[in-house]
N, C-alpha and C positions, 0 to 999 in steps of 0.2 A: 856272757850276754850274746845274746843273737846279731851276727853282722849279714849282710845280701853278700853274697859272693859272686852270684852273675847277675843281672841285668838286662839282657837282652829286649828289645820295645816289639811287643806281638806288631803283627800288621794290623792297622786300620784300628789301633787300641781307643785315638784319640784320648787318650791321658788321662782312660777312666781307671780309678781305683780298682785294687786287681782283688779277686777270689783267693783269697789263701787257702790251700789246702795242707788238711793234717793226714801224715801218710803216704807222702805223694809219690816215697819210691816202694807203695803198699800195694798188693793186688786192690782192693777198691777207691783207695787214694790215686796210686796211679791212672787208673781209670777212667776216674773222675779229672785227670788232672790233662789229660789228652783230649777226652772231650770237650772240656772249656777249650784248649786253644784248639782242636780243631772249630770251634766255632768261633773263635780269632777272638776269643776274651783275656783280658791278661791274666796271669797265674802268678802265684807265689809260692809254691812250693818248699812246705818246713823239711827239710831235711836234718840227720845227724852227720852224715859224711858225702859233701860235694864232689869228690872224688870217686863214688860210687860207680858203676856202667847205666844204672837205670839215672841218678841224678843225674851224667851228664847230658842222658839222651833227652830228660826235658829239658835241660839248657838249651841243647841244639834245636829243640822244637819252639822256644822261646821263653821258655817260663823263664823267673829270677828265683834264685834259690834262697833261702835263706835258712842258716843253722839254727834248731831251738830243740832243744829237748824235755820230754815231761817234767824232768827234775829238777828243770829249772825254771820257775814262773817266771822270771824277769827276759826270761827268753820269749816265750810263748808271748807273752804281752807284746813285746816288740815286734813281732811278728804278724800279729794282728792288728796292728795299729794303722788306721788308715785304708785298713782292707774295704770290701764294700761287702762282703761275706765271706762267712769260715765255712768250709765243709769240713767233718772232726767226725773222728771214731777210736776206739781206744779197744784192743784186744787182751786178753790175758798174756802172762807172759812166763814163759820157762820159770823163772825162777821165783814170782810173785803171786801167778798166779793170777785168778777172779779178783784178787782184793787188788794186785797191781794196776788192771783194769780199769778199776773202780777210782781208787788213786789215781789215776791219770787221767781217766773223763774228768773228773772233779776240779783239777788242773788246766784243762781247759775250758772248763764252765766259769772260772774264775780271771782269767787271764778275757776270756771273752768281755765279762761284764768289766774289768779294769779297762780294758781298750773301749767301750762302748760301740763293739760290732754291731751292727746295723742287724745283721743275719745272722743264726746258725742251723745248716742242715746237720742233725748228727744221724749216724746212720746205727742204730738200733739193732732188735731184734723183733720178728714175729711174735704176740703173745705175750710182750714184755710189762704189758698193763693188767694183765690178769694174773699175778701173785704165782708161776709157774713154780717156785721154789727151786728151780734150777739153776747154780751157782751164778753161771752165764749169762744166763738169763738176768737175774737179780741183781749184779754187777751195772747192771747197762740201767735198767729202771733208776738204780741210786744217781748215777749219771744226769737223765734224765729229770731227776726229780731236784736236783741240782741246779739245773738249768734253770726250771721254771720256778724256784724260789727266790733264786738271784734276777728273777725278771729280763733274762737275755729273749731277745725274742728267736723262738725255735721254730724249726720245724723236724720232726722225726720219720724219720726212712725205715721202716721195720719191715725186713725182708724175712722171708721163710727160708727153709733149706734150701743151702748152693747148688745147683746143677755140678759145681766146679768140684764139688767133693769128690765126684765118681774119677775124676783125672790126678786128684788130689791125693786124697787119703783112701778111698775105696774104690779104686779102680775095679770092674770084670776080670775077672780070671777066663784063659783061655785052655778047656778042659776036654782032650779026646775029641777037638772040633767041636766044643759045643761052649756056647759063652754063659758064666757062672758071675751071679750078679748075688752077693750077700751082705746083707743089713741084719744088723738085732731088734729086727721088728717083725710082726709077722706080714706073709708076704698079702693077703686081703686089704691091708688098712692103706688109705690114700695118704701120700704124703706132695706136701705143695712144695713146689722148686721156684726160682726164680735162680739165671747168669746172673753170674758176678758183672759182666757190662750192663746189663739192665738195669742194677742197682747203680753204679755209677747214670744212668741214665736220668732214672728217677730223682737223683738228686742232682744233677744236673738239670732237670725242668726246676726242681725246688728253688736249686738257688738262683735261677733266673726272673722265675715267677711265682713267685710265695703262694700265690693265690689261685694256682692249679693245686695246693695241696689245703683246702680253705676249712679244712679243721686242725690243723697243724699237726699231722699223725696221719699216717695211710699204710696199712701193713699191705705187701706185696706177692704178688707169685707170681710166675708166667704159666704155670698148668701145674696139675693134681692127677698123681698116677699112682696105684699102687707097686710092690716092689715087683709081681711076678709084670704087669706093664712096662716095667725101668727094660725089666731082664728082656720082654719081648721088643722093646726097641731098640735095644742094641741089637739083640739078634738080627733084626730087619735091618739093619745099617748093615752089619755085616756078613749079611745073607748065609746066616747061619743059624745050627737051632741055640735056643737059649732058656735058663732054669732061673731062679730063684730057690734059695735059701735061705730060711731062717736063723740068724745064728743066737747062741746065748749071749747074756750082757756080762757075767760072771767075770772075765776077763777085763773089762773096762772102767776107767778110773769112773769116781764117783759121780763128777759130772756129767760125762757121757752116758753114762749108766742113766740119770735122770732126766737126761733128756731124752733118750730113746723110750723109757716108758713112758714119757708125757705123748710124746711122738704116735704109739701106739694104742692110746685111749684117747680115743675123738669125746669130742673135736679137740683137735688140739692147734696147730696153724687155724687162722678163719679171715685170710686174705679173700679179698673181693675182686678177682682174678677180670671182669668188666674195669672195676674200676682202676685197676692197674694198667688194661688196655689204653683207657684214658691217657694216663698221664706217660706212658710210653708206647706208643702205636703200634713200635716193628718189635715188641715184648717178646722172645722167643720162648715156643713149645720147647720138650724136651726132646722131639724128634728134629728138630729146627738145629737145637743146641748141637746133638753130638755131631750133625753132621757139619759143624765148627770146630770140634773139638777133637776129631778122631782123625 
């Protein structure tokens, strides 16, 4: 069973029911979990080990932590009880996979509607309503489709590709002075990005005010560049020349694989890049981004 382990009272909380967040020692759970208390709202933060460096620093920042894990519903429930809203996301997993994923939104689709949370922002995927066939993809819709059978009331964050990927898993190569940017997609075709803080942002306006996102579904970007674009803006950060490559997908598991061709036959992302301005104002470009990240 789920116990709170820390406790700490944000400032100025006045003893309103806190935001429990799933994920919160996650890149977009933490995220999200910094921006509610720096906007001095209370957190709850589900953790698996409070002992952690990232769980202790939200303690210190104020959140209360509380232990629950997917595999245990009686967790997840407790933890959501008496929340005023969940923010929840669920990723594949080493060893499970898209069905782990799957398995675990559904986990907390149910523990939501056993607590009778008020809210859920679950943060999605671009595209994830239009039948992508893309494991990842498909994984997150059953999720979804979850939710709004069991009548939790949602709202969905469907973000496009991370900005965060290029520092992540495809960084630039730096080649004879000249910076090498490569994707298994061809270098012509636009792809829409959105920061991983942006996404926390977005669902940060969500779970404050439901009714900034008033169809309950808003797929996101902050700009649309193609890949030889990516490569000429790095180069321009780092005042050097810069190429694009194509590479093949031959190499890449099967999911990857079917995401980058979906990727590469537009439309494929159809984020409304205005109306994401909307609901997050300081939405970063990708030229905005690296010089964040570099």
């Amino acid at each position: 069973m789920m116990s709170d382990v820390r406790a700490p009272t944000p400032p100025d909380s006045d003893e309103r029911p806190p935001i429990a967040v799933v994920g919160a020692t996650g890149e977009q759970g933490g995220a999200v979990a910094r921006q509610l208390l720096a906007a001095r709202l209370p957190v709850r933060a589900l953790v698996r080990d409070p002992d952690s460096d990232r769980a202790r620093d939200l303690a210190a920042a104020g959140a209360m932590l509380s232990l629950a894990s997917f595999e245990d519903q009686g967790s997840l429930r407790a933890a959501f009880d008496g929340s005023s809203a969940v923010f929840a996301m669920a990723s594949p997993t080493p060893d499970g996979g898209v069905r782990a994923e799957s398995e675990h939104g559904k986990a907390i689709a149910r523990a939501a509607s056993d607590a009778g949370v008020p809210h859920v922002v679950y943060s999605s995927v671009g595209g994830v309503e239009r039948h992508t066939g893309i494991p990842h993809f498909e994984s997150k819709r059953e999720v979804e489709t979850t939710l709004l059978e069991l009548g939790v009331p949602s709202t969905f964050i469907r973000p496009t590709f991370f900005m965060d990927n290029f520092t992540r898993f495809m960084p630039p190569s730096q080649e004879d002075g000249t910076v090498v940017v490569r994707l298994p997609m061809p270098g012509d075709v636009p792809l829409q990005m959105i920061a991983v803080n942006d996404v926390a942002a977005a669902s940060v306006a969500a779970l404050t005010e439901p009714t900034r996102v008033p169809d309950g579904a808003i797929e996101i970007a902050g700009d649309e560049l193609t890949g030889q674009q990516i490569a000429a803006a790095f180069g321009d950060h780092r005042g050097q020349p810069a190429r694009f490559e194509a590479v093949p997908t031959t190499k890449l598991d099967d999911d990857t694989k079917a995401m980058f061709e979906w990727l590469s036959t537009l439309p494929a992302y159809q984020a409304n890049l205005t109306a994401t301005r909307q609901l997050v104002p300081h939405v970063l470009t990708f030229a905005q981004w690296i010089r964040t990240a570099e």
